[in-house]
BAKOL-776700 format. One line per 8 residues: number of its first residue (from 1); their letters; for each residue x, y, z negated of C-alpha. Coordinates in steps of 0.05 Angstrom, whole numbers, plus 32768, in hexadecimal, padded with zeros to 4 digits. Layout:
REM BAKOL-776700
NUM) a) X,Y,Z; ...
This chain:
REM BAKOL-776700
1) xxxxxxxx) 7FC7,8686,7AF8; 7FBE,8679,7B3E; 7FE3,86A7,7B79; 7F9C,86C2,7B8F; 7F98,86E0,7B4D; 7FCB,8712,7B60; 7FB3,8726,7B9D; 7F8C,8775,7B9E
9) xxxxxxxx) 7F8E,8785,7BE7; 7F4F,878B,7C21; 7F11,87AA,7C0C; 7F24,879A,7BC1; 7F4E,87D6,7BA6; 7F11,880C,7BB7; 7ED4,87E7,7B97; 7F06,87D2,7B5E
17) xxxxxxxx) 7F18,8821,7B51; 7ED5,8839,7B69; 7EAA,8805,7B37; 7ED6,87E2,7B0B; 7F03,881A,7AE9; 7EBB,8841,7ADB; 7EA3,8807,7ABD; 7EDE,87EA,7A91
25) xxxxxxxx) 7F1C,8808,7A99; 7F16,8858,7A90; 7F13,8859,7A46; 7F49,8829,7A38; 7F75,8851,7A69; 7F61,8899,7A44; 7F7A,8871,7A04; 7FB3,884B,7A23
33) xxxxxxxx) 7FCF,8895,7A45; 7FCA,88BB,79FB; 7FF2,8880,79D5; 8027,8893,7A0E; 8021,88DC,7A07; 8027,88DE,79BB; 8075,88C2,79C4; 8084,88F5,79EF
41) xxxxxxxx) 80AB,88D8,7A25; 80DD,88EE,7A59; 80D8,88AD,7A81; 80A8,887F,7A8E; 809B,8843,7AB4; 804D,882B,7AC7; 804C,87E2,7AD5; 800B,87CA,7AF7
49) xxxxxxxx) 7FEC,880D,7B05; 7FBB,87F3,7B2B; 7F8D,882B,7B52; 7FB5,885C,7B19; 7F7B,8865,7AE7; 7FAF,8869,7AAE; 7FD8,8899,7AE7; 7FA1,88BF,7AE8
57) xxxxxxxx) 7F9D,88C4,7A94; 7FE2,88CF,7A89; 7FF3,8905,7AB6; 7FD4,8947,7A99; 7FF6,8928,7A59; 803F,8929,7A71; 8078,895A,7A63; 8082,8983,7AA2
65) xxxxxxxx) 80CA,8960,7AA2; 80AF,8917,7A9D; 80B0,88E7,7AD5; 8088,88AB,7AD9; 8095,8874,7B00; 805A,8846,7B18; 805D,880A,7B39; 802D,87D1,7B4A
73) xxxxxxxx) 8036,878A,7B6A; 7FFE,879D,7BA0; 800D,87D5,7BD5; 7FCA,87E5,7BE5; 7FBC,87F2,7B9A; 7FF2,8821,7B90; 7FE1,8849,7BD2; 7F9B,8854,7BB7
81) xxxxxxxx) 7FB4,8873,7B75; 7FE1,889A,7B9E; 7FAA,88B9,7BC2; 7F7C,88BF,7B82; 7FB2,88DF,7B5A; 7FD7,8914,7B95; 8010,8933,7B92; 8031,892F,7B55
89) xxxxxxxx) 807E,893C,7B4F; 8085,8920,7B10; 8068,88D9,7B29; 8088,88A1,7B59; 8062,886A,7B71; 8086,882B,7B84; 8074,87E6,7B92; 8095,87B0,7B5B
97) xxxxxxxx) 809A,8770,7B43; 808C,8774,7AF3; 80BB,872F,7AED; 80F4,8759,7B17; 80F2,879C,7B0F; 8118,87C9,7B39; 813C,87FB,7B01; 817B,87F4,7ADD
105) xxxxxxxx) 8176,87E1,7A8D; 816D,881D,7A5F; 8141,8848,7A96; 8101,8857,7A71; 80EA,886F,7A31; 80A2,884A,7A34; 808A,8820,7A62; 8040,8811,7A63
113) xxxxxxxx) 8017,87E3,7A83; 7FC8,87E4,7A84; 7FA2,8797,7A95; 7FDC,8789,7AB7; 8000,8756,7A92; 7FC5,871A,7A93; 7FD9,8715,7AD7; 802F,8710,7AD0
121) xxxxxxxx) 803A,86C3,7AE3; 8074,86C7,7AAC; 8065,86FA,7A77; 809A,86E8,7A52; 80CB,86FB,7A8C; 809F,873A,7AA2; 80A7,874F,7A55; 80EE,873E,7A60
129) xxxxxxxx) 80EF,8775,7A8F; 80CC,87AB,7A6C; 8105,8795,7A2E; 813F,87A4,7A66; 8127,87E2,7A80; 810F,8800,7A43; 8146,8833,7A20; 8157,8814,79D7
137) xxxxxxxx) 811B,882D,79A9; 80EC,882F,79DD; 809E,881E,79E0; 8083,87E7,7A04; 8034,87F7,7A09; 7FFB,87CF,7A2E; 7FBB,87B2,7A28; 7FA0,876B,7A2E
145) xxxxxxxx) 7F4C,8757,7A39; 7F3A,872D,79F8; 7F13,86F1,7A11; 7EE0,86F9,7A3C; 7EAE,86E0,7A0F; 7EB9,8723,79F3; 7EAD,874F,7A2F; 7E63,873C,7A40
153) xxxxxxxx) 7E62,8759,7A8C; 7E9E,872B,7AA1; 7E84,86F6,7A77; 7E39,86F5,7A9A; 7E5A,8702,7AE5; 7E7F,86B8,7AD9; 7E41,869B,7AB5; 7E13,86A7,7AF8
161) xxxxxxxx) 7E52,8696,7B1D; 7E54,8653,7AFE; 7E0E,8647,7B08; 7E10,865F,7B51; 7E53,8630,7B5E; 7E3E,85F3,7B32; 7E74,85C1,7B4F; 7EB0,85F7,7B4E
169) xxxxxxxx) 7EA1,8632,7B23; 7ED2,8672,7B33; 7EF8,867F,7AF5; 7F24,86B9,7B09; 7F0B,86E0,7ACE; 7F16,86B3,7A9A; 7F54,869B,7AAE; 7F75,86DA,7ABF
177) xxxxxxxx) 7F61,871A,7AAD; 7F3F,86FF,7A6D; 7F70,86C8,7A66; 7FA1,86E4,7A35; 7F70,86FC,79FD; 7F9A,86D6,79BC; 7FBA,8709,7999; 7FEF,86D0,797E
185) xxxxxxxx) 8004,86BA,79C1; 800D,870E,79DA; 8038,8712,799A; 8063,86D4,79A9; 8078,86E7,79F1; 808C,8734,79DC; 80B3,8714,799D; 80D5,86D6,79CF
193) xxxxxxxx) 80E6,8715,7A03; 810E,8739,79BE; 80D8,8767,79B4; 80D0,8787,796A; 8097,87A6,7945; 8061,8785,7962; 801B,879F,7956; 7FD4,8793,7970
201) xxxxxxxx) 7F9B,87C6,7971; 7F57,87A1,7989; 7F2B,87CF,799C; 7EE2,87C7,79B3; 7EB9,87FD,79E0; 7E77,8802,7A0F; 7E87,87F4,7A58; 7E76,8831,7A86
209) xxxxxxxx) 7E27,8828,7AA1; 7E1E,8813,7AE5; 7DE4,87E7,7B09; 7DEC,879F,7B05; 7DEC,87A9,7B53; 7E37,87CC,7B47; 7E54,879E,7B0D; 7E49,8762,7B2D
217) xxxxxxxx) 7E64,8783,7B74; 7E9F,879F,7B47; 7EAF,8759,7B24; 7EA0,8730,7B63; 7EB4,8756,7B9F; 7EE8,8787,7B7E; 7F23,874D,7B59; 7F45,8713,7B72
225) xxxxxxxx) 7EFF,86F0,7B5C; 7EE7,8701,7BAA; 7F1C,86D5,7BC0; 7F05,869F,7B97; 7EBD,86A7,7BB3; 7ECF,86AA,7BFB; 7EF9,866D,7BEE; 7EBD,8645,7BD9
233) xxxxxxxx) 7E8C,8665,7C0D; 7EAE,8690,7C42; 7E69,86B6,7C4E; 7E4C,86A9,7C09; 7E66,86EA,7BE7; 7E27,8715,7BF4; 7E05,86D7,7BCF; 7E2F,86CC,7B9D
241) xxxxxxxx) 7E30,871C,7B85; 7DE9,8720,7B95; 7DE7,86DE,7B5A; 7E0F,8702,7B2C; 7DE1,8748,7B2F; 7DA6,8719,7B24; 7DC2,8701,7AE7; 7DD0,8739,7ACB
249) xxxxxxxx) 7D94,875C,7ADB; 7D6D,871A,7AB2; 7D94,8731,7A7D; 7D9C,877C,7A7E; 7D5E,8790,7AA2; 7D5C,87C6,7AD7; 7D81,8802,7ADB; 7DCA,881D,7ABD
257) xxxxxxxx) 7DE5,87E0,7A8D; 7E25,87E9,7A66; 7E3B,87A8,7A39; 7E79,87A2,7A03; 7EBB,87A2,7A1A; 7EF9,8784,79EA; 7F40,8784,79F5; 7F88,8791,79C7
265) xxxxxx) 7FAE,87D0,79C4; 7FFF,87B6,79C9; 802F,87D5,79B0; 807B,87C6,79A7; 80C1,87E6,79A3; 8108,87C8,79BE
Protein backbone atom coordinates (compact mmCIF):
# COMPACT_ATOMS: atom_id res chain seq x y z
CA UNK A 1 0.00 0.00 0.00
CA UNK A 2 1.48 3.24 -0.68
CA UNK A 3 1.52 6.25 2.20
CA UNK A 4 -0.96 8.38 -0.07
CA UNK A 5 -3.33 5.71 0.49
CA UNK A 6 -3.75 6.80 4.02
CA UNK A 7 -4.16 10.17 3.59
CA UNK A 8 -8.25 11.63 4.06
CA UNK A 9 -7.63 15.28 4.63
CA UNK A 10 -8.48 18.71 2.21
CA UNK A 11 -11.60 18.74 0.40
CA UNK A 12 -11.76 14.81 0.68
CA UNK A 13 -13.54 13.98 4.05
CA UNK A 14 -16.93 16.10 2.90
CA UNK A 15 -17.51 14.67 -0.67
CA UNK A 16 -16.39 11.19 0.79
CA UNK A 17 -19.32 11.49 3.67
CA UNK A 18 -21.54 13.59 1.50
CA UNK A 19 -21.40 10.95 -1.75
CA UNK A 20 -19.63 7.96 -0.90
CA UNK A 21 -21.31 6.68 2.51
CA UNK A 22 -24.88 7.27 0.48
CA UNK A 23 -23.66 5.28 -2.13
CA UNK A 24 -21.78 2.29 -0.45
CA UNK A 25 -21.29 2.43 2.95
CA UNK A 26 -24.77 3.18 4.85
CA UNK A 27 -26.16 -0.28 4.68
CA UNK A 28 -23.10 -2.10 5.68
CA UNK A 29 -22.77 0.32 8.64
CA UNK A 30 -26.80 -0.28 9.66
CA UNK A 31 -25.63 -4.05 9.60
CA UNK A 32 -22.17 -3.67 11.03
CA UNK A 33 -23.87 -1.32 14.22
CA UNK A 34 -26.75 -4.27 14.96
CA UNK A 35 -24.05 -7.26 15.01
CA UNK A 36 -22.53 -4.79 17.83
CA UNK A 37 -25.70 -4.08 19.52
CA UNK A 38 -26.90 -7.68 19.75
CA UNK A 39 -23.71 -8.41 22.29
CA UNK A 40 -24.65 -5.83 24.38
CA UNK A 41 -21.59 -4.08 25.28
CA UNK A 42 -20.40 -1.78 28.02
CA UNK A 43 -17.24 -0.77 26.15
CA UNK A 44 -16.40 -0.32 22.87
CA UNK A 45 -13.66 0.81 20.74
CA UNK A 46 -14.35 2.12 16.84
CA UNK A 47 -11.18 1.82 14.85
CA UNK A 48 -11.28 3.68 11.51
CA UNK A 49 -14.52 5.58 12.02
CA UNK A 50 -14.07 7.49 9.29
CA UNK A 51 -16.80 10.56 8.89
CA UNK A 52 -18.71 8.12 11.80
CA UNK A 53 -21.36 6.47 9.55
CA UNK A 54 -21.15 3.31 11.79
CA UNK A 55 -21.11 6.28 14.89
CA UNK A 56 -24.02 7.35 13.56
CA UNK A 57 -25.69 3.53 13.45
CA UNK A 58 -24.59 2.46 16.65
CA UNK A 59 -25.60 5.17 18.86
CA UNK A 60 -29.49 5.01 19.29
CA UNK A 61 -28.46 1.21 19.82
CA UNK A 62 -26.28 1.66 22.97
CA UNK A 63 -27.05 1.11 26.63
CA UNK A 64 -27.40 4.52 28.26
CA UNK A 65 -24.22 3.35 30.32
CA UNK A 66 -22.07 2.40 27.25
CA UNK A 67 -19.15 4.35 26.06
CA UNK A 68 -17.69 4.14 22.81
CA UNK A 69 -14.51 5.10 21.88
CA UNK A 70 -13.74 6.20 18.19
CA UNK A 71 -10.72 6.91 16.76
CA UNK A 72 -9.34 7.37 13.24
CA UNK A 73 -5.76 7.84 11.76
CA UNK A 74 -7.01 11.20 9.95
CA UNK A 75 -7.96 14.32 12.13
CA UNK A 76 -10.03 15.93 9.72
CA UNK A 77 -12.15 12.70 9.40
CA UNK A 78 -12.84 12.33 12.92
CA UNK A 79 -13.78 16.15 13.38
CA UNK A 80 -16.41 15.74 10.68
CA UNK A 81 -18.13 12.79 12.50
CA UNK A 82 -17.91 14.81 15.46
CA UNK A 83 -19.90 17.46 14.00
CA UNK A 84 -22.33 14.99 12.16
CA UNK A 85 -22.95 13.03 15.27
CA UNK A 86 -23.19 16.14 18.29
CA UNK A 87 -23.04 15.89 21.53
CA UNK A 88 -23.07 12.64 22.75
CA UNK A 89 -21.75 11.78 26.35
CA UNK A 90 -21.53 8.34 25.82
CA UNK A 91 -19.00 8.84 22.75
CA UNK A 92 -15.16 10.06 22.63
CA UNK A 93 -13.49 10.77 19.57
CA UNK A 94 -9.76 10.46 19.45
CA UNK A 95 -7.22 10.35 16.87
CA UNK A 96 -5.14 6.75 16.73
CA UNK A 97 -2.88 4.68 15.24
CA UNK A 98 -4.70 1.11 14.69
CA UNK A 99 -0.88 -0.58 14.80
CA UNK A 100 -0.45 1.43 18.38
CA UNK A 101 -3.28 1.95 20.09
CA UNK A 102 -3.45 4.18 22.93
CA UNK A 103 -5.48 1.90 25.73
CA UNK A 104 -4.26 -0.49 28.15
CA UNK A 105 -4.94 -4.51 27.36
CA UNK A 106 -8.33 -5.78 28.52
CA UNK A 107 -10.22 -2.16 27.88
CA UNK A 108 -13.06 -3.09 25.55
CA UNK A 109 -15.63 -5.56 25.16
CA UNK A 110 -15.90 -5.23 21.11
CA UNK A 111 -14.06 -3.38 19.01
CA UNK A 112 -15.28 -2.83 15.48
CA UNK A 113 -13.94 -1.55 12.57
CA UNK A 114 -15.94 -0.71 9.27
CA UNK A 115 -13.47 -0.57 5.63
CA UNK A 116 -10.91 0.27 7.72
CA UNK A 117 -8.62 -2.53 7.83
CA UNK A 118 -7.67 -2.71 3.74
CA UNK A 119 -5.84 0.23 4.53
CA UNK A 120 -3.59 -0.99 8.04
CA UNK A 121 0.07 -1.24 6.47
CA UNK A 122 0.44 -4.38 8.99
CA UNK A 123 -2.88 -6.04 9.63
CA UNK A 124 -1.42 -8.55 11.36
CA UNK A 125 0.00 -6.02 13.99
CA UNK A 126 -3.26 -3.68 13.86
CA UNK A 127 -5.17 -7.11 14.67
CA UNK A 128 -2.56 -7.52 17.25
CA UNK A 129 -3.96 -4.57 18.79
CA UNK A 130 -7.56 -5.12 18.71
CA UNK A 131 -6.31 -8.89 20.48
CA UNK A 132 -4.52 -6.65 23.35
CA UNK A 133 -7.18 -4.35 24.04
CA UNK A 134 -9.99 -6.57 23.75
CA UNK A 135 -11.21 -8.05 27.42
CA UNK A 136 -10.80 -12.08 27.26
CA UNK A 137 -14.02 -13.31 25.32
CA UNK A 138 -14.42 -10.41 23.45
CA UNK A 139 -15.63 -9.74 19.70
CA UNK A 140 -13.54 -8.53 17.12
CA UNK A 141 -16.04 -7.30 14.20
CA UNK A 142 -15.21 -5.52 10.77
CA UNK A 143 -15.79 -5.60 7.31
CA UNK A 144 -13.51 -6.00 4.28
CA UNK A 145 -14.61 -4.93 0.17
CA UNK A 146 -14.45 -8.41 -1.74
CA UNK A 147 -12.62 -7.66 -4.99
CA UNK A 148 -13.48 -5.03 -6.86
CA UNK A 149 -14.49 -7.00 -9.71
CA UNK A 150 -17.36 -7.54 -7.51
CA UNK A 151 -18.40 -4.01 -6.75
CA UNK A 152 -19.22 -2.72 -10.37
CA UNK A 153 -19.16 1.26 -9.57
CA UNK A 154 -15.46 1.07 -8.24
CA UNK A 155 -14.68 -1.40 -10.81
CA UNK A 156 -15.91 0.94 -13.98
CA UNK A 157 -14.34 4.33 -12.14
CA UNK A 158 -10.69 2.41 -12.56
CA UNK A 159 -11.66 0.94 -15.98
CA UNK A 160 -12.15 4.68 -17.54
CA UNK A 161 -9.32 5.59 -15.28
CA UNK A 162 -7.08 3.23 -17.05
CA UNK A 163 -8.20 4.21 -20.32
CA UNK A 164 -7.87 7.92 -19.51
CA UNK A 165 -4.11 7.25 -17.90
CA UNK A 166 -2.93 4.59 -20.48
CA UNK A 167 0.89 4.74 -19.52
CA UNK A 168 0.23 4.85 -15.51
CA UNK A 169 -3.23 3.78 -14.60
CA UNK A 170 -4.29 4.91 -10.83
CA UNK A 171 -4.93 1.79 -8.93
CA UNK A 172 -5.81 3.08 -5.51
CA UNK A 173 -8.99 1.10 -5.59
CA UNK A 174 -7.79 -2.10 -6.37
CA UNK A 175 -4.93 -2.06 -4.35
CA UNK A 176 -6.34 -0.71 -1.27
CA UNK A 177 -9.69 -0.52 -0.43
CA UNK A 178 -10.53 -3.57 -2.65
CA UNK A 179 -7.23 -5.12 -2.05
CA UNK A 180 -7.97 -7.51 0.71
CA UNK A 181 -11.09 -9.37 -0.77
CA UNK A 182 -9.61 -13.35 -0.11
CA UNK A 183 -11.40 -14.62 2.59
CA UNK A 184 -8.25 -17.16 3.28
CA UNK A 185 -5.74 -14.55 3.63
CA UNK A 186 -8.46 -12.28 6.32
CA UNK A 187 -8.63 -15.66 8.17
CA UNK A 188 -4.83 -16.21 8.31
CA UNK A 189 -3.85 -12.76 9.79
CA UNK A 190 -6.77 -12.92 12.68
CA UNK A 191 -5.60 -16.68 13.40
CA UNK A 192 -1.44 -15.53 13.26
CA UNK A 193 -2.66 -12.39 15.68
CA UNK A 194 -4.24 -15.51 18.29
CA UNK A 195 -7.58 -14.86 17.22
CA UNK A 196 -10.31 -17.83 17.66
CA UNK A 197 -13.62 -18.60 16.01
CA UNK A 198 -13.16 -17.14 12.89
CA UNK A 199 -16.10 -16.67 10.64
CA UNK A 200 -16.98 -14.90 7.35
CA UNK A 201 -20.42 -13.66 6.28
CA UNK A 202 -20.25 -12.34 2.43
CA UNK A 203 -22.85 -10.40 1.82
CA UNK A 204 -23.96 -8.71 -1.44
CA UNK A 205 -26.37 -5.46 -1.68
CA UNK A 206 -27.47 -2.51 -4.30
CA UNK A 207 -25.28 0.55 -3.91
CA UNK A 208 -27.34 3.73 -2.95
CA UNK A 209 -28.53 5.61 -6.50
CA UNK A 210 -26.78 8.67 -7.38
CA UNK A 211 -25.88 10.32 -10.99
CA UNK A 212 -22.88 9.06 -12.57
CA UNK A 213 -21.93 12.85 -12.21
CA UNK A 214 -21.70 12.06 -8.13
CA UNK A 215 -20.11 8.40 -8.18
CA UNK A 216 -17.45 9.22 -10.23
CA UNK A 217 -16.89 12.77 -8.13
CA UNK A 218 -17.29 10.45 -4.94
CA UNK A 219 -14.68 7.69 -6.17
CA UNK A 220 -12.35 10.25 -7.81
CA UNK A 221 -12.40 13.38 -5.88
CA UNK A 222 -13.61 11.97 -2.42
CA UNK A 223 -10.46 8.87 -1.52
CA UNK A 224 -6.86 8.95 -1.61
CA UNK A 225 -7.53 8.13 -5.54
CA UNK A 226 -7.55 12.26 -6.02
CA UNK A 227 -4.07 12.18 -4.90
CA UNK A 228 -3.19 9.73 -7.38
CA UNK A 229 -4.83 11.84 -10.20
CA UNK A 230 -3.29 15.15 -9.26
CA UNK A 231 -0.03 13.27 -9.11
CA UNK A 232 -0.24 12.32 -12.75
CA UNK A 233 -1.92 15.68 -13.93
CA UNK A 234 -1.89 18.46 -11.25
CA UNK A 235 -4.93 20.17 -13.18
CA UNK A 236 -6.27 17.06 -14.80
CA UNK A 237 -8.79 16.05 -12.00
CA UNK A 238 -11.89 17.86 -13.52
CA UNK A 239 -10.84 15.64 -16.67
CA UNK A 240 -10.20 12.68 -15.19
CA UNK A 241 -13.78 12.64 -13.07
CA UNK A 242 -15.46 14.16 -15.92
CA UNK A 243 -13.85 10.52 -17.85
CA UNK A 244 -15.04 8.40 -15.23
CA UNK A 245 -18.93 9.98 -15.29
CA UNK A 246 -18.69 9.40 -19.06
CA UNK A 247 -18.06 5.91 -18.57
CA UNK A 248 -20.45 5.24 -16.54
CA UNK A 249 -23.04 7.04 -18.11
CA UNK A 250 -22.06 4.57 -21.58
CA UNK A 251 -22.90 2.01 -19.36
CA UNK A 252 -25.70 3.02 -17.04
CA UNK A 253 -27.42 5.57 -19.07
CA UNK A 254 -28.75 8.82 -17.63
CA UNK A 255 -30.18 9.49 -14.50
CA UNK A 256 -29.94 7.73 -10.72
CA UNK A 257 -27.62 4.38 -11.27
CA UNK A 258 -27.04 2.02 -8.37
CA UNK A 259 -24.65 -1.21 -9.17
CA UNK A 260 -23.75 -4.43 -6.77
CA UNK A 261 -21.73 -4.00 -3.97
CA UNK A 262 -19.79 -7.25 -2.23
CA UNK A 263 -17.87 -7.44 0.82
CA UNK A 264 -17.34 -10.10 4.16
CA UNK A 265 -18.95 -9.76 7.42
CA UNK A 266 -15.82 -10.66 10.19
CA UNK A 267 -16.27 -11.93 13.01
CA UNK A 268 -13.94 -13.29 15.79
CA UNK A 269 -13.58 -13.72 19.60
CA UNK A 270 -10.11 -13.54 21.85
Amino acid sequence: MAEIDKVFAGAIPDLYDRLLVPLIFTDYARDLAARVARLKPHDILEIAAGTGVVTRALAPQMDANARLVATDLNQPMLDLAAQRQGDDPRITWRQADALALPFPAWSFDVVLCQFGAMFFPDRAEAYREAHRVLKPGGCFLFNVWDTIEANELAHMVTEALAVHFPDDPPRFLARTPYGYGDPAAVRADLEAAGFRNVTLETLEKKSGALSAEEIATGFCQGTPLRNEIEARDPSGLGAATQAATDALRQRYGEGAIDGRIRAHVVTANR
